[in-house]
C-alpha positions in Angstrom: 230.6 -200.0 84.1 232.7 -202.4 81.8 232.7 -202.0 78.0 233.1 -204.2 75.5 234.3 -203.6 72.3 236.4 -204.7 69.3 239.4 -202.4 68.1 240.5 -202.8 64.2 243.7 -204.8 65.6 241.4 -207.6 67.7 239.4 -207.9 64.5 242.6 -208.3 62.5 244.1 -211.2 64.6 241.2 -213.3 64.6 241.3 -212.7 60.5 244.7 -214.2 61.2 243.9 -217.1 63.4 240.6 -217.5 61.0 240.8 -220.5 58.0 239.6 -218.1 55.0 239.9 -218.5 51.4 240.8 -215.1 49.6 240.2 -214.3 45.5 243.5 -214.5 44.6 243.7 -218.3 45.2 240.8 -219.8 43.3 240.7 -220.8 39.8 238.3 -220.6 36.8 235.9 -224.1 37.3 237.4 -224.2 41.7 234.4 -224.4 44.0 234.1 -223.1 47.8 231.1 -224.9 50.1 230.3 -222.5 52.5 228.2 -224.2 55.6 226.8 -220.9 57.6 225.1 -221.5 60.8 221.6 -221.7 58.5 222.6 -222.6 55.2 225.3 -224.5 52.8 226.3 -222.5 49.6 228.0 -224.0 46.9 230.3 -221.0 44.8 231.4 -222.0 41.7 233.9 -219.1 40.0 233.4 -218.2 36.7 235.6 -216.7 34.3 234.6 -213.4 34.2 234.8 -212.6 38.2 231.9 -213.8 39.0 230.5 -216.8 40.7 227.6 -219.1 40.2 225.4 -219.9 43.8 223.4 -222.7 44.8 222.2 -223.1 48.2 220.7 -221.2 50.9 219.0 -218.3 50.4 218.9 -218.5 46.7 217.5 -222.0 47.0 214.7 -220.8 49.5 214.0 -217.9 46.3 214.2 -220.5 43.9 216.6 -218.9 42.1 219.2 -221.3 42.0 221.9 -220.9 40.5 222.0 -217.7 40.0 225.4 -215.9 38.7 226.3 -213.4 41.1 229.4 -211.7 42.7 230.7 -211.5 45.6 231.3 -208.3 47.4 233.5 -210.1 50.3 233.5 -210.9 54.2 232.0 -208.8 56.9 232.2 -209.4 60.9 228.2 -208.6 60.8 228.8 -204.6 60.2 230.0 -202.0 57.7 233.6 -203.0 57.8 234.1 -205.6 54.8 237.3 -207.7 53.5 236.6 -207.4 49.8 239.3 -210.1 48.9 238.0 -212.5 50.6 235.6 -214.7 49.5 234.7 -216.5 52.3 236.9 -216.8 56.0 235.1 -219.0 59.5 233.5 -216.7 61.7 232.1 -214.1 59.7 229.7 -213.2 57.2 229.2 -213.6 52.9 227.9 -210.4 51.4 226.9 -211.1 47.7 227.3 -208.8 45.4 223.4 -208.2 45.6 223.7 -207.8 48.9 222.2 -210.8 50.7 224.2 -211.2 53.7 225.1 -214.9 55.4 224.9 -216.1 58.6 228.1 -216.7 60.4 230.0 -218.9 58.3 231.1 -222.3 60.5 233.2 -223.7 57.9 234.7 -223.7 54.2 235.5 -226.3 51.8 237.6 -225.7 48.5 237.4 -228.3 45.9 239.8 -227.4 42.9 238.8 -228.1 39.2 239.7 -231.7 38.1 242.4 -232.5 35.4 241.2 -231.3 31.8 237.7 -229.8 33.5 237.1 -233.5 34.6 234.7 -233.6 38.3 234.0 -236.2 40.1 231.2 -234.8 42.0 227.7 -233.3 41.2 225.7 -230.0 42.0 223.1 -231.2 45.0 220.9 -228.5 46.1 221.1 -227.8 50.1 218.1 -229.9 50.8 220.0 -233.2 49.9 222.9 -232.3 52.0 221.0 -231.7 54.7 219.7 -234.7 54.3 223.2 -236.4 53.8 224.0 -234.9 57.3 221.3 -234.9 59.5 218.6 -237.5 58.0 215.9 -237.7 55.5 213.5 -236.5 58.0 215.5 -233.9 59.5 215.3 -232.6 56.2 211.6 -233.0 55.0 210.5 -230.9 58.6 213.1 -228.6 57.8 211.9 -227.8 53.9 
């Protein structure tokens, strides 16, 4: 009989080999899109440690945004990275406790000169759309 397992170190190098994006390198006003295997979360970071959400499952609540914060990464189990906000391959846990699917990948988009953005909130049914096709995303709503 063969067993599989992961020891601390395994997990450890792939957080190595992993794109991530930790707390210590965002900014008041810097934004992180989040695509997951099911969702696309958009995490603005607010001045008090705390982050406002659109997307995903607080879109499907109807609670977007909503002004959360973020308790860090998790490979799918107990073990979490609380510095990191989000990092490919694993999971989101908000701070109230709604967990992602995996994450597949991570966008940062830093605050413009003098609070100045080029860009608009969209909710995740337009950039579904955007990706996939207008239907694609009215059988998917």
């Amino acid at each position: 009989m063969i067993a599989f397992f992961r020891t601390v170190n395994a997990i450890l190098g792939q957080m190595s080999r992993s794109s991530s994006i930790r707390k210590t390198e965002l900014s008041c006003g810097d934004e992180v899109l989040v695509t997951t295997e099911n969702s696309v979360y958009t995490i603005r970071v607010e001045k008090d440690a705390t982050y406002s959400v659109r997307g995903g499952w607080f879109d499907r609540q109807g609670i977007s945004p909503i002004r959360v914060s973020i308790a860090g990464c998790t490979w799918g189990g107990s073990a979490i990275r609380t510095n990191v906000v989000a990092a490919c391959g694993l999971h989101l846990e908000f701070g109230n406790r709604v967990l992602t699917s995996r994450i597949l990948e991570i966008r940062l988009i830093r605050e413009g000169v003098a609070g100045k953005r080029h860009l608009r909130p969209v909710v995740s049914r337009e950039l579904f759309a955007a990706c996939y096709g207008a239907e694609s995303a009215a059988s998917n709503s």
